[in-house]
N, C-alpha and C positions, 0 to 999 in steps of 0.2 A: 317169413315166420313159419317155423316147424307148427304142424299140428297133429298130435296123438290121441287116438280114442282110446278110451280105456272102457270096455265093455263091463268090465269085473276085476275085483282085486285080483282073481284068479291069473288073467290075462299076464301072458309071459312077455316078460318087458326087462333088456337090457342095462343094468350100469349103466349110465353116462356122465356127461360131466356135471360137474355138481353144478345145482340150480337154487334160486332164489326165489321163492313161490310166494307172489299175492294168491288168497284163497279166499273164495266166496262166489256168490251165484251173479252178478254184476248184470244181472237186466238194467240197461236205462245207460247204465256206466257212467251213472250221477257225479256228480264234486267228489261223493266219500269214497266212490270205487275209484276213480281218479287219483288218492292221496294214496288207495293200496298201489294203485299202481307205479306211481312216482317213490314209490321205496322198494321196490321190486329187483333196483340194480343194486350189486355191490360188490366190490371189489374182489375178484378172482371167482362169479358167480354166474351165471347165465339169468339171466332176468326171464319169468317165468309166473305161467295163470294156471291154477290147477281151480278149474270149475266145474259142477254139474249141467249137463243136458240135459233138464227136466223143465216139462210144462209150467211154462209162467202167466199165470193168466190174472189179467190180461197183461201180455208184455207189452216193453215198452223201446224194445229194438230184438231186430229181426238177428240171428245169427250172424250172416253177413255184415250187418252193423255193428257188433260189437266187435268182430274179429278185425275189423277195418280199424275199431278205434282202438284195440290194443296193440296195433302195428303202428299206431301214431302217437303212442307212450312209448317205445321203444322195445316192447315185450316179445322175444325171439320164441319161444314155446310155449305151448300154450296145450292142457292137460286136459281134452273132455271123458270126463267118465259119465258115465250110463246111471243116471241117478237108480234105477229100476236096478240095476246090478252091485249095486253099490248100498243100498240102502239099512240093509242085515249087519255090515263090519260094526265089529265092537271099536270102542274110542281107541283104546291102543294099538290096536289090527291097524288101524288107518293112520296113526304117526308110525308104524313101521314099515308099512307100505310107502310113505313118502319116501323115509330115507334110504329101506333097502333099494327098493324096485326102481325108483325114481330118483336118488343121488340127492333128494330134497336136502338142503344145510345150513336154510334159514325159510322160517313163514312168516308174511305180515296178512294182518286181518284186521277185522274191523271190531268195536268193542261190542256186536252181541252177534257176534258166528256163532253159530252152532253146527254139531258134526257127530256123527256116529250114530247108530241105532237108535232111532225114534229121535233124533238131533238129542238125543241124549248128555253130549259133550256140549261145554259154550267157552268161551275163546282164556277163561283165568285154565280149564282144565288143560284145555289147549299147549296152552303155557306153561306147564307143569309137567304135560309130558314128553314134549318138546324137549325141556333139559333134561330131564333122566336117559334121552336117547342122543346127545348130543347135537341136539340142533339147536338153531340160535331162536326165539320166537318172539318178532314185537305187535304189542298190540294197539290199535290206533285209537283212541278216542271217540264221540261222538261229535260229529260236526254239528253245525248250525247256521242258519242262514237266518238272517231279524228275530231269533229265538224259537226259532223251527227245525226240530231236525229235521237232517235232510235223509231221505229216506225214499225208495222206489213206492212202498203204499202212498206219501205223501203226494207225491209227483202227479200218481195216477190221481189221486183225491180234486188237483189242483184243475187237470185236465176234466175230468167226468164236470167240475163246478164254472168250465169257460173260462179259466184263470190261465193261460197260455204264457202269461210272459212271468209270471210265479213260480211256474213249472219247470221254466227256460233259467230261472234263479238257478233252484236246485239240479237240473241238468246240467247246467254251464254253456247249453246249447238251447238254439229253440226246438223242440218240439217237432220230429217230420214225419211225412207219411210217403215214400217210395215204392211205387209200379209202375207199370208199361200202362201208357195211356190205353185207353178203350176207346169201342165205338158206345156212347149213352145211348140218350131215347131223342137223342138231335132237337129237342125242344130250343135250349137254347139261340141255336142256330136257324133252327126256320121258321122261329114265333116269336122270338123274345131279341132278334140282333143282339145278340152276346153270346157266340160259339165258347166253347169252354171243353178244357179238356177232360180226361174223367179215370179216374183210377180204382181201382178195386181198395173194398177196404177190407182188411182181414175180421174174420170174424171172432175171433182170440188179440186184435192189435187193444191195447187199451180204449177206451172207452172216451170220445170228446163228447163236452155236449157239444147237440143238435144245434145247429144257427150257422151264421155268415162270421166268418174271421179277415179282419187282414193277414195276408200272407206275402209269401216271396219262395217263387218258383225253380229249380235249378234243372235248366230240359236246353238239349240239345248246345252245350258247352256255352251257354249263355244263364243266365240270373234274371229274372222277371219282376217286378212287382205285379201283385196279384191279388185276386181277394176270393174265398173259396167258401163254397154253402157243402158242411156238412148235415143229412137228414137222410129223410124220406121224401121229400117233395109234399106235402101236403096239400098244395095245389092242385095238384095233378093226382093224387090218390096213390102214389106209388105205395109199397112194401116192404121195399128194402133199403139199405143205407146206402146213399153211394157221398162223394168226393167229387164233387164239380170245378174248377177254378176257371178263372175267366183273367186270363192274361192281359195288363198292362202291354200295349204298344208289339202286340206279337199278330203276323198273320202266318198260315202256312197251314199245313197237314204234319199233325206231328203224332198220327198214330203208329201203337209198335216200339215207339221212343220211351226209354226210361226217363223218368221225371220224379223229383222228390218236392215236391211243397211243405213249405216252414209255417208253421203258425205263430204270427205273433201279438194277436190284439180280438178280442170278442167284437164284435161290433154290435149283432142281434142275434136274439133267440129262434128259432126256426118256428113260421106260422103261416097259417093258409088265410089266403089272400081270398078277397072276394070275386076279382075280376084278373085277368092278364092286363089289364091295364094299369093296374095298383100295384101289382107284381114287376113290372117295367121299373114305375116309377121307382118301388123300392131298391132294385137293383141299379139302379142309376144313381141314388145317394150312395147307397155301399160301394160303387167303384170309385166314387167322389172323396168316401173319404178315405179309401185305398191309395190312391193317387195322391191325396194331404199327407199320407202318415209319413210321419220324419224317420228317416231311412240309418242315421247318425244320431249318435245320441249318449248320452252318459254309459260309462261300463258300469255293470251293474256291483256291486260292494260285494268282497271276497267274502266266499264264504269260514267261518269261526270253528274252532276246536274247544270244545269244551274240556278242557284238561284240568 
């Protein structure tokens, strides 16, 4: 997959061959970014993402994650412009920027993009000026999932509320958190028999709540069942957030090692304990019922267009 940055409309950029651009900001790269992107191919078109790089807070996939998941839609280029450089063009400056600069010759979007000065443009204007310049423009619908649109503030909403596998609805995925394991505060390990591994968590990543999840670990070309206390430690009085998990059926050193943990079940809310002893025992049901949860299970019901 080609990737172009595009600083500024100003930025000198070649003809090429014509392209078929899903457009929008695709944090999450949920079910609806998903359906742009599955209309992105068309016949005599180069399949193609013309998105913004601008601060999405809290996001809800890292760069590398999205670009990973548009190369597994089959989307060959992929268009970052500089939301900061870009944010001044008038609605029509930017449907002629697509087609001159960029050989643009069909857009899909979603039914509330918005574009141009102050998002001044929304996806009927879109449409409009699209064919006056000769491009083809379709616009998609609102999806829905059990009568929820599906939507990245949604997503994040489901997550901040310990709703993981809601979230996992509207992603189409569950839910992950990906870094190179750390060294922690080795508590687990030399007080608590449960070594556990520990990953940074960004301080812009969306928001989980605080507590203990079932999870499922992806480290070292192997899949884990796992079960992971997102907080503070309140026990121990810590300060900051960290990402613990405590691997099903794993021994080794696996610091240094990239590792993604999935979340797919709230189990509890994160609370201090009176004693390390009650703190044990607690963590000894949550591996209990980490090691229960059913690994197999129904796929979840596709998500609806509301047409």
């Amino acid at each position: 997959m080609e990737i172009i940055n595009l600083p500024s409309p100003a930025y000198p950029f070649p003809r090429r061959t014509p392209v078929s651009a899903a457009l929008g900001n695709f944090d999450g790269v949920h079910l609806a970014h998903q359906a742009l992107l599955k209309e992105a191919g068309a016949p005599g078109l180069v399949p193609a993402v013309f998105t913004f790089e601008r601060p999405a807070a809290p996001y809800l996939t890292t760069r590398e994650e999205r670009l990973s998941l548009f190369v597994s839609f089959g989307i060959k280029i992929v268009f970052l412009a500089s939301f900061e450089g870009w944010k001044d063009l008038s609605c029509p400056s930017f449907v002629d920027f697509l087609k001159d600069a960029l050989a643009v010759r069909r857009v899909i979007c979603g039914f509330n993009f918005r574009f141009g000065r102050g998002a001044a443009g929304d996806a009927s204007y879109l449409s409009s000026l699209a064919e006056k310049t000769g491009i083809s423009c379709q616009v998609l619908p609102e999806m829905t999932y059990e009568g929820e649109t599906i939507s990245s503030s949604a997503i994040r909403g489901h997550l901040a509320a310990g709703e993981p596998a809601r979230a996992a609805a509207l992603l189409g995925r569950p839910y992950s958190l990906t870094g190179v394991v750390a060294h922690g505060f080795s508590v687990g390990k030399s007080r608590l028999a449960t070594p556990t591994i520990n990953l940074p968590v960004p301080c812009d990543a969306a928001p989980l709540r605080h507590g203990v999840y079932v999870t499922h670990t992806a480290l070292a070309g192997r899949t884990f069942s796992s079960v992971t206390n997102i907080g503070k430690n309140p026990t121990y009085g810590r300060d900051r957030v960290t990402c613990e998990t405590y691997l099903l059926d794993a021994e080794g050193d696996f610091y240094g090692l990239k590792a993604t943990v999935f979340f797919d079940e709230f189990l509890r809310p994160e609370m201090k304990f009176p004693s390390e002893a009650a703190l044990k025992a607690a963590i000894s049901r949550d591996i209990a019922a980490a090691a229960a949860y059913p690994r197999k299970g129904e796929e979840p019901r596709a998500a609806e267009r509301n047409d």
